[in-house]
KOLFIDO-585918 format. One record per residue (C-alpha): residue in one letter; x, y, z. Coordinates in steps of 0.1 Angstrom, whole numbers, padded with zeros to 4 digits, always signed. Last residue first. Example, Ala and Ser with C-alpha at 12.3 -4.5 7.8 and 13.67 -1.06 7.14 Angstrom:
2
s+0137-0011+0071
a+0123-0045+0078
This chain:
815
x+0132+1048-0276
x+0143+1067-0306
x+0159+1090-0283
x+0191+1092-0301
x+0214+1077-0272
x+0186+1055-0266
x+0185+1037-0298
x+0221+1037-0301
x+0221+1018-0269
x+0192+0995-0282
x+0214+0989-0314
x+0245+0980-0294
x+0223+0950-0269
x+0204+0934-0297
x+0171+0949-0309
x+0139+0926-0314
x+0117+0938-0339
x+0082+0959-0339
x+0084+0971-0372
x+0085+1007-0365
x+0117+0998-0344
x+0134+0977-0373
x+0129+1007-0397
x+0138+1034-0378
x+0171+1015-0367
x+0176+1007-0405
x+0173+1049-0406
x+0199+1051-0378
x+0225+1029-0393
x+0221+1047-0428
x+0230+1083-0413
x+0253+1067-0387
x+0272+1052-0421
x+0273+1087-0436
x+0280+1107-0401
x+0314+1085-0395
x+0306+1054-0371
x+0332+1057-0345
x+0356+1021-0337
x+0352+1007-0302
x+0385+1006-0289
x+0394+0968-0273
x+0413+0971-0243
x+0447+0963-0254
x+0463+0936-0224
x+0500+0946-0210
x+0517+0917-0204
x+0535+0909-0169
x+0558+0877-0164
x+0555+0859-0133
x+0567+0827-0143
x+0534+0809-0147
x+0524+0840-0168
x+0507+0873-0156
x+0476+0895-0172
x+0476+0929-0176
x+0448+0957-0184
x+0416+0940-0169
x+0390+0966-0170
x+0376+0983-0138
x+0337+0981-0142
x+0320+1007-0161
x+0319+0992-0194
x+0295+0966-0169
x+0271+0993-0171
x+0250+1004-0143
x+0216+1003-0149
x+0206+0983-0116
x+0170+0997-0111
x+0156+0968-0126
x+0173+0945-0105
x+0157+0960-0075
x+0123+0951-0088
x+0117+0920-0072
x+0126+0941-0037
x+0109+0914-0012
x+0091+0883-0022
x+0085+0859-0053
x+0070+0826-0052
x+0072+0793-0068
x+0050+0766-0068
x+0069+0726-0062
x+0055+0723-0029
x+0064+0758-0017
x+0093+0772-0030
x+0098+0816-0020
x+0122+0831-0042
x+0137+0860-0024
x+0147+0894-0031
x+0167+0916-0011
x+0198+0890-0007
x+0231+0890+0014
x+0222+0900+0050
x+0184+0882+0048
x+0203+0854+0034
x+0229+0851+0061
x+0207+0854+0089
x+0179+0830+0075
x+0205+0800+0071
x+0183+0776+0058
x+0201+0782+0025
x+0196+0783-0016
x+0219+0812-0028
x+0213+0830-0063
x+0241+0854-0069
x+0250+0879-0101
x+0281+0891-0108
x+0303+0923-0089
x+0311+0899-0060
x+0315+0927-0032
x+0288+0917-0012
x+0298+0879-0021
x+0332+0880-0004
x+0317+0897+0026
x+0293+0869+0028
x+0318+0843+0022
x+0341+0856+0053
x+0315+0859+0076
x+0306+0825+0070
x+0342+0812+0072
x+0340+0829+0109
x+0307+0809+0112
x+0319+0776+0106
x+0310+0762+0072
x+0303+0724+0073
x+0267+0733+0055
x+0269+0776+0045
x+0271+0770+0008
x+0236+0757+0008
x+0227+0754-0030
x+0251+0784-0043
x+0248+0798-0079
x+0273+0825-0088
x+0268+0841-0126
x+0289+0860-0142
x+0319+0833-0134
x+0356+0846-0132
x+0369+0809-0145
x+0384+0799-0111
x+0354+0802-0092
x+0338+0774-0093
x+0371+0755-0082
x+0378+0781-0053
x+0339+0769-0038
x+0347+0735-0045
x+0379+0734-0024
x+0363+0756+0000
x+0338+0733+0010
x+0362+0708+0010
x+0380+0726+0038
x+0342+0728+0058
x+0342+0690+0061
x+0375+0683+0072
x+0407+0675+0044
x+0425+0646+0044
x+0407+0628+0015
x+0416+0663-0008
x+0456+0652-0004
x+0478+0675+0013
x+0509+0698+0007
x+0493+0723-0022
x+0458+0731-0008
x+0463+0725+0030
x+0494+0739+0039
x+0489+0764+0013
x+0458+0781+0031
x+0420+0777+0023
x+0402+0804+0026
x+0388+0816-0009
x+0419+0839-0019
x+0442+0809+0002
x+0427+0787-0028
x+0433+0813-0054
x+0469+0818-0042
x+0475+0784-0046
x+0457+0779-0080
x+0485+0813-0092
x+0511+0793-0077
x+0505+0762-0094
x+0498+0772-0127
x+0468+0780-0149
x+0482+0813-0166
x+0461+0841-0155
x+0443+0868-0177
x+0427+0846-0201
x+0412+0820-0180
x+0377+0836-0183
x+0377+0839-0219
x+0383+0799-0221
x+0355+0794-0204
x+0334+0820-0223
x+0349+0802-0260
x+0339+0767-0239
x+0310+0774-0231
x+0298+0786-0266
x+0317+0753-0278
x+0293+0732-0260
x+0262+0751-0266
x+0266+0747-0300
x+0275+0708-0294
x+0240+0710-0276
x+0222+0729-0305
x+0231+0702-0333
x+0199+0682-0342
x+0193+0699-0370
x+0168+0722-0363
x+0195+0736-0344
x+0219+0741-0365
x+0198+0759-0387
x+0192+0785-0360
x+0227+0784-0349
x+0238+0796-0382
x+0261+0777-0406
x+0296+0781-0416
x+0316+0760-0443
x+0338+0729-0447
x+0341+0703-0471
x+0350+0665-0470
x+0317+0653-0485
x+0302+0642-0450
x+0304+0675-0439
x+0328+0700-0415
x+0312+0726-0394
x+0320+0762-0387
x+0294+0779-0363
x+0275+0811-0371
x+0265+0836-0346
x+0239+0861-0346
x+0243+0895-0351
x+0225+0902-0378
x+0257+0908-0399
x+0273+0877-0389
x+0293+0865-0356
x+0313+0839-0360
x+0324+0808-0344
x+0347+0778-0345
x+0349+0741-0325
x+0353+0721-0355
x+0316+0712-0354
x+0311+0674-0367
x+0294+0651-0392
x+0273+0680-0411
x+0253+0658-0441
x+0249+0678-0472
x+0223+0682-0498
x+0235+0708-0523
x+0228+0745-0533
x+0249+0768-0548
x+0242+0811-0546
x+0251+0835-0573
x+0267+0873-0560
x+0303+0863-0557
x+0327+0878-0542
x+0328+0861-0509
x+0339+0830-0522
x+0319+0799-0539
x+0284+0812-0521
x+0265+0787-0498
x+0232+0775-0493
x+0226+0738-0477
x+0201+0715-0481
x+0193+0687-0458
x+0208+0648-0454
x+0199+0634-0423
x+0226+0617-0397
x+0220+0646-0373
x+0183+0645-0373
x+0181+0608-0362
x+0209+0612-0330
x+0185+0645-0323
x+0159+0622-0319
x+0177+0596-0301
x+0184+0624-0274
x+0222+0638-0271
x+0239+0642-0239
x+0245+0676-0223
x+0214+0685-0207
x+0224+0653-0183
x+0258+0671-0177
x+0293+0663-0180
x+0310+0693-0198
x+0309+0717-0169
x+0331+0693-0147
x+0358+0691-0175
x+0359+0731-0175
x+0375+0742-0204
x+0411+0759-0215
x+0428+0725-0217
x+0434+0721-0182
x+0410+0735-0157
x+0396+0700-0144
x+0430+0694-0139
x+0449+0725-0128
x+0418+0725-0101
x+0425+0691-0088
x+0465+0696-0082
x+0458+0723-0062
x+0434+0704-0040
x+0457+0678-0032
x+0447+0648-0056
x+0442+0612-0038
x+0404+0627-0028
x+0397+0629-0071
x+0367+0609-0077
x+0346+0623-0046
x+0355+0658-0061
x+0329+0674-0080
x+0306+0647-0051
x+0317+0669-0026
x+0293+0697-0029
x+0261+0678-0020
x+0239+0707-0023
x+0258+0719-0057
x+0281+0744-0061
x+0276+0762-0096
x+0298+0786-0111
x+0283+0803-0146
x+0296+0817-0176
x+0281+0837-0199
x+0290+0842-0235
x+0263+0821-0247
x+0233+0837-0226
x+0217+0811-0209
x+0182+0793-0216
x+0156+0767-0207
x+0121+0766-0219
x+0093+0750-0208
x+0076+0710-0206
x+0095+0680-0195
x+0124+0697-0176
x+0166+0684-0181
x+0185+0679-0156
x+0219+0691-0146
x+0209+0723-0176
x+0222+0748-0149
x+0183+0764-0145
x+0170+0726-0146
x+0192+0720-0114
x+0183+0751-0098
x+0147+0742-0098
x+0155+0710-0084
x+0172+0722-0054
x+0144+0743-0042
x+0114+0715-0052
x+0101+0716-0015
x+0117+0691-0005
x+0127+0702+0022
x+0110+0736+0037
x+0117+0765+0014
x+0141+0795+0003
x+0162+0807-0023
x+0179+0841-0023
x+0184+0859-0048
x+0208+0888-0054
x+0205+0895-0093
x+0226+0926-0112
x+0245+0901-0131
x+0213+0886-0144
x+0187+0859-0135
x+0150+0847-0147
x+0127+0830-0134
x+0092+0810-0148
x+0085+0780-0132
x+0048+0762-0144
x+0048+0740-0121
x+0080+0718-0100
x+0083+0687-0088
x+0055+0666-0107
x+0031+0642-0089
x+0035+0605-0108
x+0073+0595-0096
x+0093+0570-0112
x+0116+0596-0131
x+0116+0630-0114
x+0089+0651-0129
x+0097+0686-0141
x+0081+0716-0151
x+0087+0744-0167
x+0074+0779-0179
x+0100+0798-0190
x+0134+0799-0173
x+0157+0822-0181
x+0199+0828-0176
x+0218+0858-0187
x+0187+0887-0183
x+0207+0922-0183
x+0205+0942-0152
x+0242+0944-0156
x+0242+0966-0190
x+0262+0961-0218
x+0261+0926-0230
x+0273+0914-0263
x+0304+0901-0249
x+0303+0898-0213
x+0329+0924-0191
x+0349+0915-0161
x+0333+0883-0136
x+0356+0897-0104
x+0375+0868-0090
x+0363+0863-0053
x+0385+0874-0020
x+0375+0853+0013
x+0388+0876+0044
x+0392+0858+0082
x+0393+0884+0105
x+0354+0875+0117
x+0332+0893+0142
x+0304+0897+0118
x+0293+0865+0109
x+0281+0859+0149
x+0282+0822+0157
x+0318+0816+0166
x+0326+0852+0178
x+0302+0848+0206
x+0331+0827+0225
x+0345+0861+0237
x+0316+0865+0260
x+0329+0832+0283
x+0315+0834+0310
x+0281+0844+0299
x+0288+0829+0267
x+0292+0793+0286
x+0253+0796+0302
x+0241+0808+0266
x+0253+0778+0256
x+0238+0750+0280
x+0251+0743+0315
x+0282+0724+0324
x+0317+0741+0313
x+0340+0712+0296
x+0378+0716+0284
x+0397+0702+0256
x+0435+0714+0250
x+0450+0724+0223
x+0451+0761+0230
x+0414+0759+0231
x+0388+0731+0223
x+0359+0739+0241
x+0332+0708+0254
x+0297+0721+0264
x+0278+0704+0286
x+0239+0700+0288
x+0231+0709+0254
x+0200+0706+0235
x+0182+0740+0236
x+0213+0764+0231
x+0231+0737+0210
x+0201+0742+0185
x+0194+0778+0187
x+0231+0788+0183
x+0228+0764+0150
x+0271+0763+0137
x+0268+0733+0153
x+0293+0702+0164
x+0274+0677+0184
x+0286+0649+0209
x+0254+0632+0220
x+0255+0605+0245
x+0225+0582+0252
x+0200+0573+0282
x+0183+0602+0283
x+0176+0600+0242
x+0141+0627+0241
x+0163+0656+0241
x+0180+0643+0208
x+0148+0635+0191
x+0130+0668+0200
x+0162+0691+0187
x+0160+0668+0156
x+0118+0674+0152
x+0128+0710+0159
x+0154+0712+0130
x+0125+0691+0107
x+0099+0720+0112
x+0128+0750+0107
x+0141+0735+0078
x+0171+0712+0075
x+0200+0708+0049
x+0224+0711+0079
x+0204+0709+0110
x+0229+0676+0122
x+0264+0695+0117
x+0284+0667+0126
x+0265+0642+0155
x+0289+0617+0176
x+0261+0596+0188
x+0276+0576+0220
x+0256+0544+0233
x+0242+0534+0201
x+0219+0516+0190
x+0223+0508+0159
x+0188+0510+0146
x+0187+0546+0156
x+0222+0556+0138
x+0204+0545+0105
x+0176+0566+0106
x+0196+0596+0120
x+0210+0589+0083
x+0178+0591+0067
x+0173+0620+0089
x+0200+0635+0070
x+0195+0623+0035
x+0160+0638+0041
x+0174+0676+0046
x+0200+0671+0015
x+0168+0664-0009
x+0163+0624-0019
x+0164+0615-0053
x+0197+0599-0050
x+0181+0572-0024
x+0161+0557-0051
x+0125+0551-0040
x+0113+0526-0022
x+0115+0544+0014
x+0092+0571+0002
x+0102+0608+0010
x+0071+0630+0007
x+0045+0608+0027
x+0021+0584+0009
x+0048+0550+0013
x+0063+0566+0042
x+0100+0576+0051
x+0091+0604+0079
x+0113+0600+0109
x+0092+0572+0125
x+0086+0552+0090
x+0123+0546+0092
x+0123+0528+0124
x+0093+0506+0110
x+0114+0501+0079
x+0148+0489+0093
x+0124+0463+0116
x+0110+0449+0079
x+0135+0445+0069
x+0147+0423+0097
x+0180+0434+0116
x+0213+0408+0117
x+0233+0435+0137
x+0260+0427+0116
x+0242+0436+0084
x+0230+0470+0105
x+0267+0476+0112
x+0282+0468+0077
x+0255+0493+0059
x+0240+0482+0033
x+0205+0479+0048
x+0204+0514+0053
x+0208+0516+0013
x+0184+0491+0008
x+0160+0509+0025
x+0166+0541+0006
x+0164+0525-0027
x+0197+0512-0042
x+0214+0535-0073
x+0237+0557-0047
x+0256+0530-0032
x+0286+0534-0053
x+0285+0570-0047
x+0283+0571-0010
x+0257+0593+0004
x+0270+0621+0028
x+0245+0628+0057
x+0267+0618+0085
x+0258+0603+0119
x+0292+0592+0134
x+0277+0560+0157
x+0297+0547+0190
x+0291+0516+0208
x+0307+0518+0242
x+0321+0480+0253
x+0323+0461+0221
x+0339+0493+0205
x+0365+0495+0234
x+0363+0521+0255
x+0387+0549+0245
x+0425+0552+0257
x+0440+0569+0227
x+0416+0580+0207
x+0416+0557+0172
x+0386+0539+0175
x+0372+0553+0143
x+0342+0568+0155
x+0364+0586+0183
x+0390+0599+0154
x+0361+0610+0138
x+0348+0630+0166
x+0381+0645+0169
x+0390+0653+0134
x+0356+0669+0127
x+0362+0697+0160
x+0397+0699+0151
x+0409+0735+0155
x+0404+0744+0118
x+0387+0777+0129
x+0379+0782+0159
x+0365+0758+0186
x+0331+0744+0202
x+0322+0708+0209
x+0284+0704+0224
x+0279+0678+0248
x+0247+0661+0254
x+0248+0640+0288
x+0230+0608+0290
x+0257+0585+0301
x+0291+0608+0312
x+0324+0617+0290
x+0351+0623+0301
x+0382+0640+0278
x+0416+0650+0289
x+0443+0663+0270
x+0480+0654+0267
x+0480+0676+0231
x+0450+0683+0213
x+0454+0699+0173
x+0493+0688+0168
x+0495+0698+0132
x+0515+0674+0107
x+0489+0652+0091
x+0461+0660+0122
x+0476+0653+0157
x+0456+0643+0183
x+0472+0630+0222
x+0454+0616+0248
x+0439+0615+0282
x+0408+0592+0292
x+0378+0592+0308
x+0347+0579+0292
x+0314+0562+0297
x+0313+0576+0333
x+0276+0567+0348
x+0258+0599+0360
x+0259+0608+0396
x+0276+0644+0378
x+0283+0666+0409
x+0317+0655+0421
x+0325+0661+0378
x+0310+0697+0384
x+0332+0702+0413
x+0361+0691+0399
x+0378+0662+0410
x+0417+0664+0425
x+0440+0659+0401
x+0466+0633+0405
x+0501+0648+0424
x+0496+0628+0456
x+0485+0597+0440
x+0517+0591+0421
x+0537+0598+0459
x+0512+0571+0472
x+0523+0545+0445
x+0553+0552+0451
x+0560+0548+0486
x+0535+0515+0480
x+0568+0500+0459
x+0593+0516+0476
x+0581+0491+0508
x+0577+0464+0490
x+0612+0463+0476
x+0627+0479+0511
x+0615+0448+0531
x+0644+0428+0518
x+0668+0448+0518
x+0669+0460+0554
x+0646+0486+0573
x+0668+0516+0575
x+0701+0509+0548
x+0673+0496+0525
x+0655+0526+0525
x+0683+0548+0511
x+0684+0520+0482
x+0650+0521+0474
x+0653+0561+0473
x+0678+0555+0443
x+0658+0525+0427
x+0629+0554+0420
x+0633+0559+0389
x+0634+0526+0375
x+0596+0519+0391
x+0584+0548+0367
x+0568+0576+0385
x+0589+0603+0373
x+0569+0633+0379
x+0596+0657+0373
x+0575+0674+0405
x+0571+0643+0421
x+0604+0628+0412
x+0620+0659+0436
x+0594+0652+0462
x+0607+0620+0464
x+0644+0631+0468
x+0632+0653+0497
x+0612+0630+0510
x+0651+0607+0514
x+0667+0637+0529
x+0635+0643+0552
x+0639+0602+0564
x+0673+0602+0568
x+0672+0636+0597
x+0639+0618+0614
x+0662+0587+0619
x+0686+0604+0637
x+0670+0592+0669
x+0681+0556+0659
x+0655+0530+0638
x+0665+0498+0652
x+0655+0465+0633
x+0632+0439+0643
x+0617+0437+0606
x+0582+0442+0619
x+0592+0471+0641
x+0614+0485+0611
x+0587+0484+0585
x+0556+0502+0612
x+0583+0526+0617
x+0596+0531+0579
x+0558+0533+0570
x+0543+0560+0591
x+0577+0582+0586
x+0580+0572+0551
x+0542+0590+0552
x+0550+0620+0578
x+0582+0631+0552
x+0560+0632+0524
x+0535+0656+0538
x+0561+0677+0552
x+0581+0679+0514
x+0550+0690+0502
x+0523+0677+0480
x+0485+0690+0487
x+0463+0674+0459
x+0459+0692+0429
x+0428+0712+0421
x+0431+0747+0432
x+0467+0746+0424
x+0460+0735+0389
x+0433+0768+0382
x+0463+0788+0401
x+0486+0774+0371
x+0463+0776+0346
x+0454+0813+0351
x+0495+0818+0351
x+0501+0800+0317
x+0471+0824+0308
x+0489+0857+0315
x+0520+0844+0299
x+0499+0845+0271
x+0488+0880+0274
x+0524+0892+0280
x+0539+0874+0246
x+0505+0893+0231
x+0515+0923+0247
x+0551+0918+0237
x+0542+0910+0196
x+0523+0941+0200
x+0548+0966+0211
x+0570+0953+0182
x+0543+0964+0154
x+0536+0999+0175
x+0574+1008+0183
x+0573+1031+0208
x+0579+1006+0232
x+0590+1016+0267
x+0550+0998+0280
x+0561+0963+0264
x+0592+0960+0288
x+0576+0968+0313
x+0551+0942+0309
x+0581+0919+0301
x+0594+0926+0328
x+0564+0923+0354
x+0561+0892+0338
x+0592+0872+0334
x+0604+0872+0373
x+0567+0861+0388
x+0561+0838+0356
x+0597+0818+0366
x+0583+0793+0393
x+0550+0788+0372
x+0566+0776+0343
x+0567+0732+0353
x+0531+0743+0369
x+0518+0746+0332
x+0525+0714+0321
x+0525+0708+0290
x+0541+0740+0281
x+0549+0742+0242
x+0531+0775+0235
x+0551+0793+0262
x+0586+0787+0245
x+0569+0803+0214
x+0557+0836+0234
x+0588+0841+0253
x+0609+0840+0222
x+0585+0864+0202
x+0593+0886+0239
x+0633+0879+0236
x+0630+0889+0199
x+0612+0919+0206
x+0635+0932+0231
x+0663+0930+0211
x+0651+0947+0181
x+0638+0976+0203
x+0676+0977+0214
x+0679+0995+0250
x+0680+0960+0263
x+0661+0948+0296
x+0640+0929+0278
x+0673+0908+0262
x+0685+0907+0296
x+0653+0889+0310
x+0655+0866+0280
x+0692+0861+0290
x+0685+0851+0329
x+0648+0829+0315
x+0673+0806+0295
């Protein structure tokens, strides 16, 4: 092959010559072995360099230089190999049949002529021939038996091939390293494998070893493998790994299974298979958990319900539970997630304190695998290599490797839906959510959660939510969305709004749907025009009272048609809302409703809700902005798939396989593309960046800096709020805080008739419409005449305006 790829370089054809160098580049991807290329490296490169330089062609020049650039680490590899395999040569060979032919002949009585020296190099030549095919099988080497026979008799020859070979194997085994000379530590681990994820080869013929008391930190890009392998060493599923009764390994994960979710935090450790097999007193699980903070007076209690707990305690809840087994390896997955800065140094503590235990950790943290790591473990071009020394050590010689903790050095794009215009608001500085005065008391405890929280958020908003755990950050969020509801305050949202929330413990939106690819999740929560995942909410479910005030009869006003001038009245009983609204003349909406009696008429919110009916309101309002939001593309597959890849995710992994499948930060993404199917005004993120790496980072802030609706993130991450958000909302035991520009939303009075308006929209089968913007229709001077004096009117009486009177307002300078 390497004659015709030469010719194809050679070729006065730019098409040619970039074929032969994509050709180069793929052939030199599927080395195992990079000695087996080394002979034809010294022909191929200067070539192909050449070959590169007569290119004018800028797209063709670069598929050579990258051809050239790996060819360039085939060749690294190979003097890297040199430098630690065992000298091999035909002369080498030749003096060991020599040793053992003699001392074989002598024994056997048998004369070995003067020619003998001329058999013997033909046979090390064969040998060396199976050394470099390294065919060390016993079949393989029946031909040199047979040689050996003729000199030293049959007999003799079968034990005599046998330590040939053996010796041969040895000569081509890889000499040790100096680091691995240098570790005096006990070897838990050394073994070579193959990892494959579905379809995708992620670590092919690799070597891993693994020493007692070392802390290894496991780097690599994006989608490399980094979950896949340490769960593939939990699971006892790496080829060649100690046995399970032999090196006990824990996965320390901070996801809480569902079923479990009801038992108290002690009973949940107690659940676990390991700890049941480990036959530990209770009493033992609760002096272990005491050490990392579950107390009776401290903030986490180990009695109360493990579903309470914030996502930093789940996680030392978890290291809890990896203590009390004991293990010999701890294969640790983003261990600071959820943490603040006190508990991330009480983990960095813990860790450096275990001499006698093996830490595998994947962190996004710089800080953390800077002050805990001994080793650090780099998967690259499917392979697995270790440099000793901590990280700053391994970016020294390895500058490139800053690209997977700084956001900025990142070609991977996220693209977010823009939100588009909100009925009956013009201006993005415009409050869409509120909270007045609320607090909240999780059920079973006596010291509230949050006082007296008053916020409030618009389009214009860039928040950003901060706090040690526990400190009431999550909660507040969840009375903003209406997940919970607060025992004193207000709570409100705008009813055309519509808002994407991703939750602290993302994957429970789709723990009940892993057999679904991620595709095939989003066209189903999406079907229908509404968002099924929206719909189940505490807020959402009637109160006994309200059950009581729905089946009452009240009176109702109405007019027999729209002519007439004499109002009816009756006692009526509503029994459902049909799902219809209206706006009136004051502006306020009225919702169709069906009674008892078999009739049907309108009725305004206010009434409505006196009567025990405002959640169903609320439900059809988020439905009509749901369904608003889904009006410009058709829910079908490829429009979901090219959402996904929008928000990272590419169409391998969101049409072909199954949500179960998927890592960590993939699910992420899943979530992240659901929220934002329906073009939400409002973006609320409890800590997007967990199971992120920090090219995805990147990725999502640049997404959300050009997100056009409003943002509130919760995060530990300090970097990518300070980059993201001017204002901050500062939790501290349940008291909120505000820092930093609160005013800049104030100063946003750009209006949303400003941003690009959707004028198409495409099908499932990629047929355009053209969408008529809406014309606002021009007063003539009579009706502004009467307009503006009612305007008068309402100003001087100290009334609310709605958002088209205050612009008229303005626009006459009334106001």
């Amino acid at each position: 092959v390497v004659p015709l790829l030469i010719r194809g370089l050679r070729s006065k054809l730019t098409a040619t010559r970039r074929q032969s160098a994509v050709i180069i580049d793929n052939m030199s991807k599927l080395v195992d072995d990079p000695l087996d290329a080394e002979p034809f490296l010294a022909t191929l490169m200067p070539t192909l360099q050449a070959a590169a330089d007569a290119m004018s062609d800028p797209e063709a020049r670069g598929v050579a230089e990258r051809a050239f650039a790996q060819l360039q680490r085939l060749s690294t590899d190979c003097a890297e190999l040199r430098q630690l395999t065992k000298k091999n040569d035909k002369e080498t060979v030749f003096e060991l049949l020599r040793s053992k032919v003699t001392a074989a002949a002598k024994a056997n009585y048998t004369a070995f002529g003067e020619d003998g020296d001329v058999q013997l190099r033909f046979i090390a030549g064969i040998c060396c021939s199976l050394m470099l095919l390294k065919k060390f099988q016993p079949a393989d080497w029946e031909e040199v038996m047979r040689y050996l026979a003729v000199i030293v008799g049959a007999s003799y020859a079968q034990g005599l091939i046998e330590s040939v070979r053996m010796a041969c194997k040895d000569m081509t085994a890889l000499l040790p390293s100096k680091e691995d000379e240098e570790d005096a530590a006990l070897e838990l681990c050394n073994c070579q494998f193959t990892l494959a994820y579905g379809t995708k080869i992620l670590l092919h013929n690799t070597t891993m070893r693994l020493m007692r008391g070392a802390k290894y930190g496991l780097l690599g890009g994006n989608e490399s493998g980094k979950t896949t392998l340490m769960r593939a060493i939990a699971n006892g599923s790496v080829e060649g790994f100690p046995d399970p009764t032999t090196v006990r390994t824990v996965f320390v994960e901070a996801d809480i299974l569902g079923e479990l979710s009801h038992l108290s935090c002690v009973d949940y450790v107690m659940q676990d298979p390991r700890i049941q097999a480990a036959n530990l007193a209770r009493e033992d699980v609760l002096t272990v958990m005491a050490q990392v903070g579950f107390r009776d007076d401290g903030k986490a209690k180990p009695l109360h319900a493990v579903s309470t707990l914030s996502g930093g305690w789940r996680m030392k809840l978890a290291l809890a539970r990896a203590m009390l087994q004991k293990a010999d390896i701890l294969l640790l997955d983003e261990p600071t997630n959820h943490l603040d800065v006190i508990n991330v140094a009480w983990v960095k503590s813990y860790i450096n304190s275990l001499k006698d235990v093996t830490a595998i950790m994947v962190s996004h943290d710089s800080g953390f695998l800077n002050d805990c790591c001994t080793h650090i473990l780099q998967i690259e071009r499917l392979k697995l290599k270790v440099f000793r020394g901590n990280l700053n050590k391994f970016i020294e010689q390895n500058p490139q490797a800053m690209a997977y903790f700084n956001m900025k050095e990142t070609k991977l794009k996220f693209k977010f839906p823009q939100p588009g215009p909100i009925e009956g608001v013009k201006s993005r500085s415009k409050a869409l959510m509120k909270m007045a005065h609320c607090d909240f008391t999780y059920p079973g405890n006596t010291v509230p959660t949050l006082f007296d929280i008053t916020i409030q958020v618009s389009m214009a908003s860039r928040v950003g939510c901060v706090g040690e755990n526990g400190a009431g950050k999550s909660t507040m969020i969840k009375v903003l969305t209406g997940e919970v509801v607060p025992q004193t305050g207000e709570v409100w949202k705008h009813p055309n709004a519509r808002v994407a929330y991703v939750a602290q413990h993302a994957f429970h939106h789709i723990e009940s749907h892993l057999n679904q690819t991620a595709n095939e999740y989003i066209r189903w929560r999406y079907s229908g025009g509404e968002d099924k995942e929206s719909l189940v909410k505490i807020s959402m479910v009637l109160t006994e009272e309200e059950q009581r005030l729905q089946k009452e009869p009240f009176e109702v006003i109405w007019y027999s048609d729209e002519d007439s001038k004499v109002p009816q009245k009756s006692n009526k009983v509503v029994i459902e809302l049909t799902g219809s609204r209206r706006e009136n003349k004051q502006k306020e909406y009225e919702y169709e409703v069906k009674y008892r009696d078999g009739s049907e008429g309108y009725l305004s919110v206010k009434i409505l809700q006196r009567r025990g009916w405002e959640k169903a309101t609320k439900a059809i309002d988020a439905r009509i902005a749901q369904r608003s939001g889904q009006y410009t593309r058709t829910l079908s597959s490829a429009n979901v798939e090219k959402h996904l890849n929008d928000c990272g995710l590419s169409p391998e992994f969101s049409t072909h396989y199954r949500m179960g499948a998927l890592s960590g930060g993939q699910k992420v993404k899943v979530v992240l593309a659901a929220a934002m199917w329906n073009q939400p005004h409002i973006l609320i993120l409890d800590e997007p960046t967990n199971y992120l790496d920090r090219e995805s980072l990147g990725a999502l802030a640049g997404a959300i800096a050009d997100f056009e609706g409003g943002v509130v993130i919760i995060s530990h991450n300090n970097e990518f709020v300070s980059t993201l958000c001017p204002e901050e909302w500062v939790m501290d035991a349940g008291h909120l805080t505000t820092k930093g520009e609160v005013g800049w939303m104030n100063r946003q009075d750009d209006k949303i008739s400003d941003v690009q308006v959707v004028t198409e929209m495409v099908d499932a089968l990629g047929n355009t419409t053209e969408v008529k913007g809406a014309t606002k229709k021009k007063l003539s001077k009579r009706d502004e005449k009467v307009a503006l004096k009612a305007l008068k009117k309402k100003i001087d009486a100290g009334l609310e305006l709605d958002e088209d009177e205050e612009e008229m307002a303005i626009a006459n300078n009334l106001i």
